[in-house]
C-alpha positions in Angstrom: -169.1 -89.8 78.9 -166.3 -92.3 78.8 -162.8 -91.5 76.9 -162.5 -93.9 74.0 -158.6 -94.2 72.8 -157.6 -92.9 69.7 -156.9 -96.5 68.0 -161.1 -97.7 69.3 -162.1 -94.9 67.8 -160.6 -95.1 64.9 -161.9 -99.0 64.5 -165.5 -97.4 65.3 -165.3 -95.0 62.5 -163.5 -97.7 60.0 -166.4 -100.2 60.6 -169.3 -97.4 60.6 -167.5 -95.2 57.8 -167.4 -98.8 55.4 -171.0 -100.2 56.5 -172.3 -96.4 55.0 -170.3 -96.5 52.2 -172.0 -99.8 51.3 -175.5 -98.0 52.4 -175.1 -95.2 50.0 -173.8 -97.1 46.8 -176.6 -99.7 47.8 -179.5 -96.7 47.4 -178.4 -95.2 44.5 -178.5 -99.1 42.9 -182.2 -99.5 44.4 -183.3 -96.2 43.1 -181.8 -97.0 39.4 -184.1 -100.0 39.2 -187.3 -98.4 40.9 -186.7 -95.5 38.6 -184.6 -96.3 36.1 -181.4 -95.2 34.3 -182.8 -91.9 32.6 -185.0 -90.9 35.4 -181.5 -91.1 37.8 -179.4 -89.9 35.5 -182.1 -86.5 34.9 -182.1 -85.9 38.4 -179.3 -86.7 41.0 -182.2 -89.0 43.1 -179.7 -90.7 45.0 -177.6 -88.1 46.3 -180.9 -86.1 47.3 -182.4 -89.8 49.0 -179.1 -90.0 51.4 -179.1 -86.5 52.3 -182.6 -86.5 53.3 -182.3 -89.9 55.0 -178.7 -89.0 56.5 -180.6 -85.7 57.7 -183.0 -87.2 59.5 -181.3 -90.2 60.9 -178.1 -87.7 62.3 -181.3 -85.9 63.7 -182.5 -88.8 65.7 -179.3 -89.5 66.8 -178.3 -86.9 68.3 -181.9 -86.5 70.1 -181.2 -90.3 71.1 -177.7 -89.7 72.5 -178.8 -85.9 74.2 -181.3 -88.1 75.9 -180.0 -92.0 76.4 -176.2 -91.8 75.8 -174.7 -92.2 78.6 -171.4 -94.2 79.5 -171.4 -95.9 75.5 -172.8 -92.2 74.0 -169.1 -91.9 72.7 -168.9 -95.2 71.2 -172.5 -94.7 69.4 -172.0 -91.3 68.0 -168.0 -92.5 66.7 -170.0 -95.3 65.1 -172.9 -94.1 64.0 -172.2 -90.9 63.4 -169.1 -90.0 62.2 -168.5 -93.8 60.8 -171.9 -94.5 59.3 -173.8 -91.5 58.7 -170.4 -89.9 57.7 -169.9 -92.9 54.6 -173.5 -92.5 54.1 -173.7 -88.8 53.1 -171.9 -85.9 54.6 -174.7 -83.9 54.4 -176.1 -85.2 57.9 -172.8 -84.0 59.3 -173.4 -80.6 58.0 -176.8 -80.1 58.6 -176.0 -81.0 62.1 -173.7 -78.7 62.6 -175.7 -75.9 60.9 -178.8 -76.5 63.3 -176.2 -76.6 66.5 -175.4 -73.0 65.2 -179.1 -72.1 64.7 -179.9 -73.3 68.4 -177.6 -71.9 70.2 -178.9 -68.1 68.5 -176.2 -67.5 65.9 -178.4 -67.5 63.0 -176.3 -65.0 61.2 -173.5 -67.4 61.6 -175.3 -70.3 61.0 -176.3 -68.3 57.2 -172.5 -67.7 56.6 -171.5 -71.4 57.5 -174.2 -72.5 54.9 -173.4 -70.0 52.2 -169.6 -70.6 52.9 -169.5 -74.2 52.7 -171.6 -74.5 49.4 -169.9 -71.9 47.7 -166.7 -73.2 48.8 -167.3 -76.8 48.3 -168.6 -75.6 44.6 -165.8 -73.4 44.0 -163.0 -76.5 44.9 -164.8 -78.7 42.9 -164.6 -76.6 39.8 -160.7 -75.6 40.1 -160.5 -79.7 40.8 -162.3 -80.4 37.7 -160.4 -77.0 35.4 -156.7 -78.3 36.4 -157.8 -81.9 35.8 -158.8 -80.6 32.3 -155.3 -78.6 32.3 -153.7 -81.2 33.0 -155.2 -84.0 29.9 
């Protein structure tokens, strides 16, 4: 694996992290006018159709880096990755991590990383959204 310097990879994350920002808003506009307004605004599709996607696709990544990264693995997984997959849902990111845990036979760990991270993401976002109200 080459060393790529802190400014590259920076640039590879900036151009990844912008072209899956653009990827996510861009789904959640295609499923509003496959499904329409009400159905989208029922049911969080869009959120669920990036996680699934970004699940799958940080899944082949990784398989295609394990297996064909070689000298410009770095580059790809900075790009890909962190950059796009990481603008295009943070999910992927996670569920990575959580299956890393799984396969290398910390199950129990992996259980607390999953229960932790929801519970704690859900948790911040509530005392986010009760001192906004505070604050009005």
């Amino acid at each position: 694996m080459t060393s790529v310097s802190p400014i590259a990879a920076s640039l590879y994350v900036f151009a990844g992290g912008g072209a899956g920002a653009i990827l996510r808003y861009q789904t959640g506009r295609l499923l509003t006018h496959l499904l329409g307004p009400q159905a989208v605004t029922a049911f969080p599709w869009a959120t669920l159709a990036v996680n699934v996607i970004g699940g799958c696709a940080m899944g082949l990544l990784a398989g295609w880096l394990a297996r064909h990264g070689g000298a410009a693995g770095e580059q790809w997984r900075l790009l890909a990755g962190v950059g796009l997959l990481g603008g295009f849902t943070t999910f992927s990111a996670f569920s990575l991590e959580l299956m890393l845990l799984v396969e290398r036979g910390q199950p129990w760990l992996a259980a607390s990383y999953a229960l932790i991270s929801v519970l704690a993401g859900l948790t911040a976002l509530y005392i986010g959204l009760i001192a906004m109200r505070i604050a009005a």
